[in-house]
C-alpha positions in Angstrom: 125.9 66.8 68.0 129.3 67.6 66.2 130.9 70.7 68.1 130.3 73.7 65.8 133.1 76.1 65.5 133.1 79.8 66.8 133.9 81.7 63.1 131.0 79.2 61.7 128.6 79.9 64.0 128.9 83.5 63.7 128.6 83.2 60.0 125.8 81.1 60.1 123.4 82.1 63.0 120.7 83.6 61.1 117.0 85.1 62.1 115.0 82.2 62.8 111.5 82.8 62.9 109.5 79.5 62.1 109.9 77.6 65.5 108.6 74.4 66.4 106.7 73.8 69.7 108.2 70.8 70.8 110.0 71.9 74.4 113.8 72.4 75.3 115.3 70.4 77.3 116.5 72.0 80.9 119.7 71.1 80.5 119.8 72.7 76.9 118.5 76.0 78.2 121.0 76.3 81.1 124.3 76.2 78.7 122.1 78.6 76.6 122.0 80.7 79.6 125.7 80.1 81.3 126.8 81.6 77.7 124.8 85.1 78.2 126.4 84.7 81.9 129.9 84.4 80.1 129.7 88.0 78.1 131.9 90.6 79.6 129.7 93.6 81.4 130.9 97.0 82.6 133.1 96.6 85.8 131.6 92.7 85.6 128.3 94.1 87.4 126.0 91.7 85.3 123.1 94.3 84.9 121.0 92.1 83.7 118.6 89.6 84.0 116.8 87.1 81.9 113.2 85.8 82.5 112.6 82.5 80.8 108.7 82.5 79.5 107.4 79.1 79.3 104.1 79.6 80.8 101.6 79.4 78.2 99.0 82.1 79.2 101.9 84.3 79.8 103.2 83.6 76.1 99.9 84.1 75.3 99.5 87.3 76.4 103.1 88.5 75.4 101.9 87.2 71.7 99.0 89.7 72.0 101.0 92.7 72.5 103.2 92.3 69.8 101.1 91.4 67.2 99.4 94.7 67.0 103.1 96.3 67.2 103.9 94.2 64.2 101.2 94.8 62.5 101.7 98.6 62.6 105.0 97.5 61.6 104.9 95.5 58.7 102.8 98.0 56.5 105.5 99.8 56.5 107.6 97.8 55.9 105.3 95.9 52.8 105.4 100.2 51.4 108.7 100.0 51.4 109.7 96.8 49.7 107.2 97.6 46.9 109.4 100.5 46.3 112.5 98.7 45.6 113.5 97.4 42.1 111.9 94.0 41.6 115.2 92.1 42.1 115.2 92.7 45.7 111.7 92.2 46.9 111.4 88.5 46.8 113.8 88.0 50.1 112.7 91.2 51.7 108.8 89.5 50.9 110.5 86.2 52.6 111.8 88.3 55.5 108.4 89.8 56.5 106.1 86.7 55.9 108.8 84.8 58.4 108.0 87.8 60.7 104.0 87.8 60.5 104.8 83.9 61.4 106.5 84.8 64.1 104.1 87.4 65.1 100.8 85.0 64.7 102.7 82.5 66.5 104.9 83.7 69.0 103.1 82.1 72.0 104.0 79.0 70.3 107.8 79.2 71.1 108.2 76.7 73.8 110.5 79.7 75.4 110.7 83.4 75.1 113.7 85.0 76.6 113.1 88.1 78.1 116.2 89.9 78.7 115.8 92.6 81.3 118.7 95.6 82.9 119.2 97.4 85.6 120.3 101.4 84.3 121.9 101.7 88.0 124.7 99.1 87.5 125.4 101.0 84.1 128.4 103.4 83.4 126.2 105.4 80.7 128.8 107.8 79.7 126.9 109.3 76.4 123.9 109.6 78.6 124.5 113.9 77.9 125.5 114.0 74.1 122.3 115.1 73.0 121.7 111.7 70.8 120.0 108.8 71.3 122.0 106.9 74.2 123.4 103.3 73.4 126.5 103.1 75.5 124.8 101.0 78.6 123.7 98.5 76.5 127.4 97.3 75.8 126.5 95.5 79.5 123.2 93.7 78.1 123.5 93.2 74.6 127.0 90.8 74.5 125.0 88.5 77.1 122.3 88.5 74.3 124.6 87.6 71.2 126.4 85.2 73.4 122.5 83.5 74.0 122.3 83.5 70.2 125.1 82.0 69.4 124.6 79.4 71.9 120.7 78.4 70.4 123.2 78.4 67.0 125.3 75.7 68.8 122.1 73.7 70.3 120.4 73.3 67.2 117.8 76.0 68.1 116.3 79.0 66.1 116.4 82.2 67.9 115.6 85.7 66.6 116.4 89.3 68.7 113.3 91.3 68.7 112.6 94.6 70.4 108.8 95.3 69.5 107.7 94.2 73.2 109.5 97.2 74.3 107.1 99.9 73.7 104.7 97.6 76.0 107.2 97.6 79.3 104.6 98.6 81.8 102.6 95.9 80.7 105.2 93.7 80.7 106.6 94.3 83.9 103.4 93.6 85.3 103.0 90.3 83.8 106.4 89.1 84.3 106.9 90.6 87.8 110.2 92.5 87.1 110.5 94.9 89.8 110.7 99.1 89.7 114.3 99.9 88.6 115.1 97.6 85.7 114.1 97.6 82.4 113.6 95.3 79.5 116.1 95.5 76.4 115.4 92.0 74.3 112.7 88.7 74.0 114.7 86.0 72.1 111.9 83.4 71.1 114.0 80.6 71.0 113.2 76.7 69.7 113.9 73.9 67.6 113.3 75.4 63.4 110.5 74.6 61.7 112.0 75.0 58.2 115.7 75.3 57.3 116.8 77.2 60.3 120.2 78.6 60.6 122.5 78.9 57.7 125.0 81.4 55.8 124.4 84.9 56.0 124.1 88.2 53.9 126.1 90.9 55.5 128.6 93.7 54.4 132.2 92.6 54.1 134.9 94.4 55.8 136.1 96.5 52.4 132.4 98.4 53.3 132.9 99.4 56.8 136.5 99.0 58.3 138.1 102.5 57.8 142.1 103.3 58.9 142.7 106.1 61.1 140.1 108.7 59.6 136.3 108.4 57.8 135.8 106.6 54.7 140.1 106.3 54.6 140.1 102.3 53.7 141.2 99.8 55.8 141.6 97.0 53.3 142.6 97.4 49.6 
């Protein structure tokens, strides 16, 4: 496989949601996982952890608890987009049938990365602003983009989700992850069923890079 470049992959490393079972190789998930072990943390603590699902019953039962939460979900989500002018609801419809796929078939990842932290190895200064806090997970989530980008690199589909979340008693029981830490992201991850990765529909800078005050442009 041709070398793919940092910019490209970035600009290309997309939601994938329609996986194939077929398994990843061993030596394919460790450089996945050497690259979340390269992301800088807080005072290089590493306050996380990542548990590699391959066991089907587990899978199984991790697919169980999130198909209820995306089914709760994706009504909402259906309300919404048949509130938008018809231009826009054909890739927003595209978005959430890849997501019920995902969600009817997430056992059938041959891996789900479960990325876990520990809150004590976290310098959580916005813990007392009175908003929701998001500073500690600037020493989990880089480990998790740095995983994404590398599936991008290995040919493999990946997509963050967060849904298993609300479950993390459950969980933590079926995954063994000890009192103390937490879980922050499960990364299905696999080889894409469809087209996979490719380029992306973002804002460009001109939208949300200000100089020196609010809304003051950065770029003409």
């Amino acid at each position: 496989m041709a070398e793919l470049g940092l910019y490209e992959a970035m600009s290309t490393t997309r939601a994938v949601r329609r996986l194939r079972p077929d398994p990843i190789p061993d030596d394919v998930l460790r450089r996945v996982i050497q690259a979340a072990c390269w992301a800088p943390t807080g005072g290089n603590r590493q306050p996380w952890r990542v548990i590699a699902v391959r066991d089907p019953g587990k899978k199984k039962r991790l697919r169980d608890l999130y198909f209820p939460r995306w089914d709760a979900y994706e009504a909402a989500a259906r309300a919404n987009v048949a509130r938008m002018p018809e231009a826009l609801r054909a890739p927003e419809t595209r978005m959430i049938d890849a997501a019920r796929h995902l969600a009817e078939n997430l056992d059938r990842a041959p891996v789900i990365l479960v990325f876990c932290f520990n809150p004590q190895g976290m310098a959580i200064t916005d813990a007392k602003l009175g908003r929701p806090s998001v500073v500690g997970g600037g020493s989990v989530y880089p480990s998790v983009q740095n995983a994404l980008l590398a599936c991008r690199a290995e040919g493999l589909g990946c997509v963050l989700t967060t849904l298993l979340c609300q479950d993390e008693p459950e969980v933590k029981s079926l995954l063994g992850i000890p009192e103390g830490w937490g879980t922050c992201a499960f990364v299905p991850i696999g080889y894409p069923a469809s087209k996979g990765h490719g380029k992306l529909s973002r804002r460009p800078p001109e939208k949300v890079a200000y100089l020196d005050a609010w809304e003051k442009p950065l770029f003409a």
